[in-house]
C-alpha positions in Angstrom: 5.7 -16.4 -31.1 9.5 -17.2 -31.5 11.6 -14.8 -30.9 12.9 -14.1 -34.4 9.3 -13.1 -35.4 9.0 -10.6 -32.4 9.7 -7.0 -33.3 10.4 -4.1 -31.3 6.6 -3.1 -31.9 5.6 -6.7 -31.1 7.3 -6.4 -28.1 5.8 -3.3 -26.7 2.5 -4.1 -27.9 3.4 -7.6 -25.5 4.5 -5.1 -22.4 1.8 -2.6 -22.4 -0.7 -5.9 -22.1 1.1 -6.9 -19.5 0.8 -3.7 -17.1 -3.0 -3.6 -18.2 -3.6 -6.7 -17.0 -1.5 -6.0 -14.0 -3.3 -2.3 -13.9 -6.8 -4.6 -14.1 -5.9 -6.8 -11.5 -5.3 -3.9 -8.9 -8.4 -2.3 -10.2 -10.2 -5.5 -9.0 -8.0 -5.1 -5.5 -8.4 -1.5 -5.3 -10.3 -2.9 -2.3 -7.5 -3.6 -0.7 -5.6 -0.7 -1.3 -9.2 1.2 0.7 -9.4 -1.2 3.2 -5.6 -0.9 4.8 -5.6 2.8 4.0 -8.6 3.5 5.9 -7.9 0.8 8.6 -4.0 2.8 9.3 -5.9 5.8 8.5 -8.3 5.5 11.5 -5.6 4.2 13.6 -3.2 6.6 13.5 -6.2 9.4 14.4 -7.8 7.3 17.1 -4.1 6.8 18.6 -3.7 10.8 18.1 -6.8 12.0 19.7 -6.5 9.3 22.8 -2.7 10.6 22.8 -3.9 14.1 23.3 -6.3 12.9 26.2 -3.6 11.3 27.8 -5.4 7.3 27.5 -3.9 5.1 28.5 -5.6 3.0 25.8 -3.9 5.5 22.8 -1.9 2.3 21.2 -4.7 -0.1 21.7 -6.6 1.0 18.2 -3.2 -0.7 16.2 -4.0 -4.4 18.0 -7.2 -4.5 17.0 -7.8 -2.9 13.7 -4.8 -4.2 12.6 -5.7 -8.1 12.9 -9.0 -7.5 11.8 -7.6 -5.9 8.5 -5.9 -9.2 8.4 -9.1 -11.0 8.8 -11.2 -9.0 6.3 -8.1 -9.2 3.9 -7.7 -13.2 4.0 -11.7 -13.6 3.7 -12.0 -11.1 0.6 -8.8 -12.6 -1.0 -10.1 -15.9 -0.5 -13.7 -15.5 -1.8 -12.3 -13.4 -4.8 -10.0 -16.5 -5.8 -12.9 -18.9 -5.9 -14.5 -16.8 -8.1 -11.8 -15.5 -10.9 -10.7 -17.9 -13.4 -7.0 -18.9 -13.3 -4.8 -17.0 -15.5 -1.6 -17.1 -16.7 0.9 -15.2 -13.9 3.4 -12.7 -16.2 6.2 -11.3 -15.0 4.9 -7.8 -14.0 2.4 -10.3 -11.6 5.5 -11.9 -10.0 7.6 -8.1 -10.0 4.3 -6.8 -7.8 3.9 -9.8 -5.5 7.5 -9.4 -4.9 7.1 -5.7 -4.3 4.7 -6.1 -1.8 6.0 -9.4 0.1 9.4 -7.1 0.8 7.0 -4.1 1.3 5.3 -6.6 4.4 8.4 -8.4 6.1 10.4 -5.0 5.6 7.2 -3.2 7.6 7.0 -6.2 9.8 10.6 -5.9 11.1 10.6 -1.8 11.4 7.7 -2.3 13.7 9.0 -5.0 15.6 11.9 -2.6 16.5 9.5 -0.1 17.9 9.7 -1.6 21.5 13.4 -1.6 21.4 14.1 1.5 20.1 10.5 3.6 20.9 7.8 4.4 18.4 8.9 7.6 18.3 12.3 6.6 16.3 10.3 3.7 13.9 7.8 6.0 13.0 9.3 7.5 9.7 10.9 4.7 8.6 7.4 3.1 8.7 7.0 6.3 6.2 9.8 4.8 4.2 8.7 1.9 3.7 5.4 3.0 2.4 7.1 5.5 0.1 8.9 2.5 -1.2 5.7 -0.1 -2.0 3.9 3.1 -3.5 6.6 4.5 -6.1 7.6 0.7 -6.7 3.8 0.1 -7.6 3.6 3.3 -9.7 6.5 2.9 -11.8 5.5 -1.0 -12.6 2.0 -0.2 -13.8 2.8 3.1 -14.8 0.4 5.5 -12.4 1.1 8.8 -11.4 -0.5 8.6 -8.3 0.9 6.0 -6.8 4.2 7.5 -8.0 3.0 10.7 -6.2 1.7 8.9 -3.1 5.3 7.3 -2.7 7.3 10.7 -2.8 5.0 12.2 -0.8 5.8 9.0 1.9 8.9 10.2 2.0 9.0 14.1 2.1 6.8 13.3 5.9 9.1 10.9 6.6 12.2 13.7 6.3 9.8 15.8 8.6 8.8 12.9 10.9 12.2 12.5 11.7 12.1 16.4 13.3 8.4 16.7 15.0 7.2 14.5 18.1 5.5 11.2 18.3 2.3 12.8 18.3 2.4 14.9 14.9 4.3 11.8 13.4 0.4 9.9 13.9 -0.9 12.6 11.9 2.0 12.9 9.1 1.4 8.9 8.6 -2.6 9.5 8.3 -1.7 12.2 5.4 0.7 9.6 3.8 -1.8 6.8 3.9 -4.7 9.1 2.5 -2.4 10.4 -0.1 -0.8 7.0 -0.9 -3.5 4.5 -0.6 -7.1 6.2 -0.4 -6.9 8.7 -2.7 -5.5 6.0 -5.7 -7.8 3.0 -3.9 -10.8 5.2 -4.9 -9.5 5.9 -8.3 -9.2 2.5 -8.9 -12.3 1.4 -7.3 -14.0 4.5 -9.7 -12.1 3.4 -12.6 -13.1 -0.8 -12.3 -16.6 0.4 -12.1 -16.3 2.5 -15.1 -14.8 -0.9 -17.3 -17.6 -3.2 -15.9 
């Protein structure tokens, strides 16, 4: 269409595709949205519980679940591309891979500051930076929960920022399962209701 023939109408109509198709496509990767929520959900109460029984093991659950997420990730991803057909990237596609390429260097480099400045004080950034990805996500496809999961990053990152190290691994569990699981399995539920 050119754009003297596109009307307001038109143009919505042209939008609200895109976030379906965008909404579809994370329907499809609800998968991933499970498998990192559960991986950092497990984590973070493994590392808790060890913490508690004064292990010395309590921070080895984040080196190895966390590399195998990145395993299982690049597999799925992989497998799922030879299967789809190509389509056409829009703009919302581009606006979410951006989101979420900020959302991973931005984690990346918080973390990396953790032996520097202690776990303790990265922690509810970490929190931040989750809020971010989440309400980001919401707003662009235009779901409440993910909107929800991204406030409620950072209302436990305010209180992480006041409680030890120890009830911070237990505020970021309850942000993940808010944040993630909870709309992974909505999405997973709602994919299997459209197929």
């Amino acid at each position: 269409m050119d754009n003297e023939n596109f009307s307001p109408e038109q143009s919505l109509q042209l939008i609200n595709k895109m976030i379906g198709e965008v909404k579809q496509g994370l329907k499809d990767n609800g998968f991933f949205f499970l498998l990192w929520g559960w991986l950092v959900f497990i984590a973070s109460i493994t590392s808790y519980i060890l913490l508690k029984m004064e292990s010395e093991y309590s921070y080895y659950t984040w080196p190895i679940l966390m590399p195998l997420g990145g395993i299982v990730s690049a597999i799925y991803g992989f497998t799922r591309m030879k299967k789809q057909p190509k389509r056409v990237k829009t703009f919302v596609d581009r606006a979410m891979a951006y989101v979420w390429i900020a959302f991973g260097a931005s984690l990346f480099i918080v973390l990396s500051s953790g032996g520097q400045i202690g776990f303790e004080k990265v922690y509810p950034f970490v929190l931040v930076v989750y809020g971010i990805g989440t309400f980001i996500t919401g707003g662009i496809i235009k779901m409440k929960l993910f909107v929800f999961g991204g406030i409620f990053c950072w209302i436990l990152a305010i209180a992480a920022f006041y409680v030890t190290f120890d009830i911070q691994l237990l505020l970021l569990a309850a942000a993940i399962a808010v944040a993630y699981i909870i709309p992974g399995h909505v999405l997973n539920s709602n994919y299997r209701k459209d197929v």
